[in-house]
C-alpha positions as CSV (number, residue, x, y, z in Angstrom):
1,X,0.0,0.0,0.0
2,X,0.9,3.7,-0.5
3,X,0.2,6.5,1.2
4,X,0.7,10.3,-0.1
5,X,0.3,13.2,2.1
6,X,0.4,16.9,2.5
7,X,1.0,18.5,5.7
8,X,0.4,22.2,6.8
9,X,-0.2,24.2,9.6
10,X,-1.1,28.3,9.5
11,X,2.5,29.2,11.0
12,X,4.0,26.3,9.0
13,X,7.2,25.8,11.4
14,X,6.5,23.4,13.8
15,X,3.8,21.6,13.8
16,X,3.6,21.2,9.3
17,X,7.0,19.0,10.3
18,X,6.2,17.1,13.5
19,X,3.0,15.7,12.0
20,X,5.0,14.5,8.9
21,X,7.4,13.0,11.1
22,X,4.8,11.1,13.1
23,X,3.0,10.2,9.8
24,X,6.5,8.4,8.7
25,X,6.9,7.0,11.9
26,X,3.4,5.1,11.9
27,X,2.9,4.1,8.5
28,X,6.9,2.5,9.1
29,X,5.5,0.6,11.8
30,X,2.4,-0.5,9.7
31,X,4.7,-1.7,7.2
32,X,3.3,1.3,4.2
33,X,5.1,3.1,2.2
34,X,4.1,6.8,3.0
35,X,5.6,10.0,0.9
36,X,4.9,13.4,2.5
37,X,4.7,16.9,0.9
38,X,5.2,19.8,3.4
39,X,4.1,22.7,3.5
40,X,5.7,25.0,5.5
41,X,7.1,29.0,6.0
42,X,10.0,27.4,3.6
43,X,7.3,26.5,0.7
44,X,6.9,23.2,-0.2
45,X,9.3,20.7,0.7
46,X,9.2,16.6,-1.4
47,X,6.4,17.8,-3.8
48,X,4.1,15.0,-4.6
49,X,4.1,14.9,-8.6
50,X,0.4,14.2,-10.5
51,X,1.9,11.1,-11.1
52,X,2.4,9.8,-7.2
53,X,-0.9,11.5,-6.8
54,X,-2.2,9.0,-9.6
55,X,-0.9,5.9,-8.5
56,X,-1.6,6.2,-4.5
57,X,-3.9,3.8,-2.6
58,X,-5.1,6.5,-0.4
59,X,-4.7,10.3,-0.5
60,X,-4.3,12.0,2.8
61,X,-4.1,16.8,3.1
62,X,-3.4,17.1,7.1
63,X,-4.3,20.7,7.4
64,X,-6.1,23.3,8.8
65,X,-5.7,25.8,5.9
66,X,-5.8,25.7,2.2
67,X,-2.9,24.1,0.4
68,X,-0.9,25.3,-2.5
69,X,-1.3,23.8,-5.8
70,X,-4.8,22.0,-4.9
71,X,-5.6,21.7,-8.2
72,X,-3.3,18.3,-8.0
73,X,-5.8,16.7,-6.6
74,X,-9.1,17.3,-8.3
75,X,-9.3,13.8,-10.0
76,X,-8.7,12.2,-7.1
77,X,-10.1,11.4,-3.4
78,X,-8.8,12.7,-0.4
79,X,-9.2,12.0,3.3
80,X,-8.7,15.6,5.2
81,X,-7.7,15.6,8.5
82,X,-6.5,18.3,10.8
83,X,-2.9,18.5,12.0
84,X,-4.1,18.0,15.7
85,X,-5.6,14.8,14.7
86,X,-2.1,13.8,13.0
87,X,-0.4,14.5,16.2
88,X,-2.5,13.4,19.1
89,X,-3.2,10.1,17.2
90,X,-1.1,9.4,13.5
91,X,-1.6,5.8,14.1
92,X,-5.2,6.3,13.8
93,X,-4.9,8.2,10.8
94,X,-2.7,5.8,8.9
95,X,-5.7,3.0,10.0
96,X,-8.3,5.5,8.6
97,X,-6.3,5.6,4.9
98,X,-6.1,2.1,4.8
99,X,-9.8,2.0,5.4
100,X,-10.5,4.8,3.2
101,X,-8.5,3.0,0.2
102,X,-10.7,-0.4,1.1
């Protein structure tokens, strides 16, 4: 299975990267494959090309504000989630996009 993601948060410092490192953590220990585009005071850090987009099992935006570039995922379905979801429970989340992609 694999897992794209976008994280962001409205400062985009902290918290855009400690819920993408918890989202790698868990979907490691679920045995997924998981890429994860940031989105942070830096811009965007490991874009997600149409093409990873495309070939995902589940597509998962962590955020609480809009993302750049949304128009990469119009054809496609996303789980949204907020980025205090991500951190208080990412193990849950990486269950839910397994679900979601059943």
């Amino acid at each position: 299975m694999k897992i794209v993601a976008v994280t962001a948060c409205p400062t985009g410092i902290a918290h855009t990267y400690m819920a993408a490192e918890a989202l790698i953590k868990s979907a490691a220990q679920a045995h997924i494959t998981i890429h994860v585009e940031t989105q942070g005071a830096m811009g965007i850090d490991n874009k997600l090309s149409y093409k990873d987009i495309s070939v995902a099992d589940a597509v998962l935006i962590a955020s609480d504000i809009s993302i750049e570039q949304q128009e990469r995922f119009e054809q496609v379905n996303v789980l949204h989630v907020s980025i205090e979801e991500v951190l208080t429970n990412p193990d849950n989340v990486i269950q839910r996009c397994i679900q979601y992609a059943n």
